[in-house]
N, C-alpha and C positions, 0 to 999 in steps of 0.2 A: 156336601159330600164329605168334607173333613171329619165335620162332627161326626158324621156317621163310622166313620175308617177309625175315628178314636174309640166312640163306643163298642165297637166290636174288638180291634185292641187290645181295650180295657178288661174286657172281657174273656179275651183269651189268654190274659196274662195273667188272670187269678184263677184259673185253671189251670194254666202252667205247672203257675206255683206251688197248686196244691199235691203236684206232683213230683217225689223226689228223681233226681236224675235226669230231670229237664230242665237243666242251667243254660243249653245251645240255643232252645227253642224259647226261652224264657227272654234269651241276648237279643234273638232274631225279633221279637215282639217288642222289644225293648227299642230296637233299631228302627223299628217301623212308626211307633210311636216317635221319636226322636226326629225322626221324615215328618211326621204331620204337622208338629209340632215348627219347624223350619217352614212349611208352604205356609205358616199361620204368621210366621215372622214373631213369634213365642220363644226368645232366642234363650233365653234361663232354662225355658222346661227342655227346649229342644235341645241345651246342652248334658242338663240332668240326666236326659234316658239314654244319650249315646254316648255319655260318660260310662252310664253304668253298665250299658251292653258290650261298648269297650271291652271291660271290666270282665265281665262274665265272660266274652268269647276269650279273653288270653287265656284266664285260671281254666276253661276247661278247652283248652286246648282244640278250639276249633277252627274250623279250613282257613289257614292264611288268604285268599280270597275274600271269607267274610268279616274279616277283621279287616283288609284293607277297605272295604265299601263303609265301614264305619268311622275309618280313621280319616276315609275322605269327606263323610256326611261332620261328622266334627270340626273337620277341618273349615269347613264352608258358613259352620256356622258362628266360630272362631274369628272367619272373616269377617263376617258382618256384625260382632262384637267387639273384636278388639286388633280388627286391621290385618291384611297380608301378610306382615313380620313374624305376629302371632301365626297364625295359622299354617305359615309356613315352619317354623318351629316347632310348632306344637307336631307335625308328623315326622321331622328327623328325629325328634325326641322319641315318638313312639318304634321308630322303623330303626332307632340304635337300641332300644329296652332290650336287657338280658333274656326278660319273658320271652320274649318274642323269636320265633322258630324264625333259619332265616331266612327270609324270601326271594324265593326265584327270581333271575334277573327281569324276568316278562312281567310278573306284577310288580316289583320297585321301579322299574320304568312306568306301567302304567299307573301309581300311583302317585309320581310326581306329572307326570300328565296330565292327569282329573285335575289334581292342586294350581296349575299353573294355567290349566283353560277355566276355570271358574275364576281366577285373579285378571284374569287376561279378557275374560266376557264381564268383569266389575270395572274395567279400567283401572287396575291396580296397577299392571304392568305393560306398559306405552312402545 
């Protein structure tokens, strides 16, 4: 079913692109690749696309909401590359960026949340 969910993807991300002014839906495909790519335990590719969806939902300015589902799909996979310190940094870093619109107190709570129950279901934090 992976292979599958990437080929399609794959697919809809070169359509995307061949379209100007879909940088949101380009992030969104990007993100979703980045998720497959994490159930694969493909932790380089799966940091590659949700680096770069990252990327694309801050420059075009898209719902703080989907930037934090990204910043926690990063985060997770951060985890399992280079440990909870990391990863717990890597999101103050992002959630202090100038970019970054600033976000309601209900999603900064739940996005240290997500962060601290996926450390918390790795046995990172006892």
């Amino acid at each position: 079913k992976l292979q599958e969910a990437e080929t399609i993807f794959q697919e809809a991300l070169v359509t995307a692109e061949a379209l100007k002014g879909r940088e949101k839906e380009c992030a969104a495909i990007l993100h979703q690749l980045g998720v497959v790519q994490r159930e694969r335990k493909e932790w380089s590719e799966a940091e590659k696309y949700l680096r770069k969806s990252l990327e694309m939902r801050m420059v075009a300015n898209a719902e703080t909401h989907q930037i934090v589902k990204t910043v926690v799909e990063l985060g997770r996979v951060l985890y399992e590359t280079h440990g909870g310190d990391a990863a717990l940094h890597f999101v103050q870093d992002v959630l202090g960026n100038r970019r970054m619109k600033v976000l309601p107190a209900r999603l900064l709570s739940w996005t240290h949340y997500e962060i601290g129950r996926w450390c918390y279901s790795q046995d990172y934090i006892n």
